[in-house]
N, C-alpha and C positions, 0 to 999 in steps of 0.2 A: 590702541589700534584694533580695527574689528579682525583684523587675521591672525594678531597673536594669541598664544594658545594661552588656556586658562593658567594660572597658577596652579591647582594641582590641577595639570594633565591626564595624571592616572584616575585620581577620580573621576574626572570628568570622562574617561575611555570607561569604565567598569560600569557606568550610571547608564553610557548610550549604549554598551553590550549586552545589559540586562534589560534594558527597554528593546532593545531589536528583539533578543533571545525569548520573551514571553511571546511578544508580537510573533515571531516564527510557529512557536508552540500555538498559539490561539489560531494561526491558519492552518496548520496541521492539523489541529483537532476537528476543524470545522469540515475540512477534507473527507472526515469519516461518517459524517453527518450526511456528506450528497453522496457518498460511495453506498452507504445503507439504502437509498432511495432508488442509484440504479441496480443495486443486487433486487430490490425490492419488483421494480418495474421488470424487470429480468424474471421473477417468478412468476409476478402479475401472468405477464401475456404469452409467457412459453406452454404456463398450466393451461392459461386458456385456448391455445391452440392446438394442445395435446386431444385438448377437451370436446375442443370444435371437431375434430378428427373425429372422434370415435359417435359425437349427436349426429351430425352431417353425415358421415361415412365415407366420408374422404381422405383417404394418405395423405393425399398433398400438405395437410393440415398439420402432418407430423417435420415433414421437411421443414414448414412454415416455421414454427416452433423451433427447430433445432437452428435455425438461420435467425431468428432473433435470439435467442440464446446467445449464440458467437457473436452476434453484434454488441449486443449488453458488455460480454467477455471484455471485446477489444475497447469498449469505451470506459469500463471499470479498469481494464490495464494500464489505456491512458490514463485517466484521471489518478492511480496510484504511481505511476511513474510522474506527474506532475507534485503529489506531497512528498513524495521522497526525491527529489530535489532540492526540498529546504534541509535536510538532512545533511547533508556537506557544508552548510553555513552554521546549522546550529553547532557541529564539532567542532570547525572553526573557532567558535566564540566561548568552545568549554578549552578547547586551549589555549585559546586567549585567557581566559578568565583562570585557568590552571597557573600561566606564567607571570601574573598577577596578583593574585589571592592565597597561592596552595600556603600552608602552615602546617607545621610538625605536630602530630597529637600522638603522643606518646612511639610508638614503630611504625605510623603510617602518614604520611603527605598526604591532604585530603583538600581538595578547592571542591568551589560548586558555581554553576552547575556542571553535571557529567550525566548529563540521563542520555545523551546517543550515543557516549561512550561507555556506558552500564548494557544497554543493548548487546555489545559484543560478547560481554559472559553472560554462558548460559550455564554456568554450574561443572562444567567437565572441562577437563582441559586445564592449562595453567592459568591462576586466578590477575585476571590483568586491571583488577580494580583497584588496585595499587601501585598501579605503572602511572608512568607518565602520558596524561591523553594525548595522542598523536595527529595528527591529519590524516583524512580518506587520501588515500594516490589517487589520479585520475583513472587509474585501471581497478580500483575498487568499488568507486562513481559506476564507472561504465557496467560491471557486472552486476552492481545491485538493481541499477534501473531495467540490466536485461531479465533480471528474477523475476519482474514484477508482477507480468502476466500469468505468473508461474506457481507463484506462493497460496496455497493451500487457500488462506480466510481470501484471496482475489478470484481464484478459481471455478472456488465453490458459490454457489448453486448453478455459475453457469455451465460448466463440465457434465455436469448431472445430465441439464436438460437437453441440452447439445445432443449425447451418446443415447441417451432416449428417446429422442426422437429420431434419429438419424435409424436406430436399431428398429422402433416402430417401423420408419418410413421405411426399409430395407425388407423389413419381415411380412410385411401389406404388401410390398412389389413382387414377393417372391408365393405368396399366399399361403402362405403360414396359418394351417387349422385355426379359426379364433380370428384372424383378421383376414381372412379369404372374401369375403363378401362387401369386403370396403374397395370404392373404388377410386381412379386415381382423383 
């Protein structure tokens, strides 16, 4: 009958957990690929509005600038808050594959894969790459997707351009020797 399960079951769970688990990885990676192209469009036309400011002589130009800056920001935040949502499924399927696969090699229990759960050590602290891999709680979920806009490689370049134009366009309003002559 087509609804019973195969004869081995477990392999046939281990064969579709490692075909989902790359499949997650390869959307994940590719994430980093259009995340590059908006940090990229993000320096593109923040510099050129910096740029335009000061050929033109207009401040406005610096506001300009800082207001796509934050726009770039919040759709780089999205877009990483959208890859790290596969992140709670691939742990999933390293625990899965932990309860599974794991085997004694000599003092350490070691299954694969565990790459979301190797993320957790960073070198300090007690070494948990010999634990048992666990599940995210949903209050873990919830916090990492709130970092996202937050984490340094998400940030940056657009934090930069943001505080620079915003301090240009602030320093041109207030006539600041050196941009007194620019107007609005």
């Amino acid at each position: 009958d087509a609804l019973d399960p195969p004869v081995n079951a477990a392999d046939a769970l281990r064969k579709d957990l490692g075909t989902e688990y790359y499949a997650l990885m390869r959307a994940v990676a590719e994430f980093d690929g259009r995340l590059m192209i908006v940090k990229g469009w993000s320096v593109t036309l923040s510099l050129a509005g910096l740029g335009l400011g000061f050929q033109q002589g207009h401040y406005a130009f610096f506001a300009l600038a800082s207001g796509t800056a934050l726009a770039f920001w919040f759709i780089d935040g999205t877009m990483k808050r959208h890859q790290m949502r596969y992140y709670p499924r691939m742990r999933d399927i390293e625990v899965a594959a932990f309860h599974l696969n794991h085997l004694q090699l000599g003092d350490q229990t070691v299954s694969s894969p565990e790459v979301d759960w190797y993320w957790k050590f960073a070198g300090k602290g007690p070494d948990i790459r010999l634990d048992t891999p666990r599940r995210r709680t949903p209050e873990e979920i919830r916090k990492l997707l709130g970092k996202a806009p937050w984490m340094v490689h998400v940030l940056l370049p657009h934090a930069v351009a943001v505080v620079l134009g915003l301090v240009l366009f602030v320093c041109a309003l207030a006539e600041v020797p050196g941009l007194d002559q620019l107007e609005p």
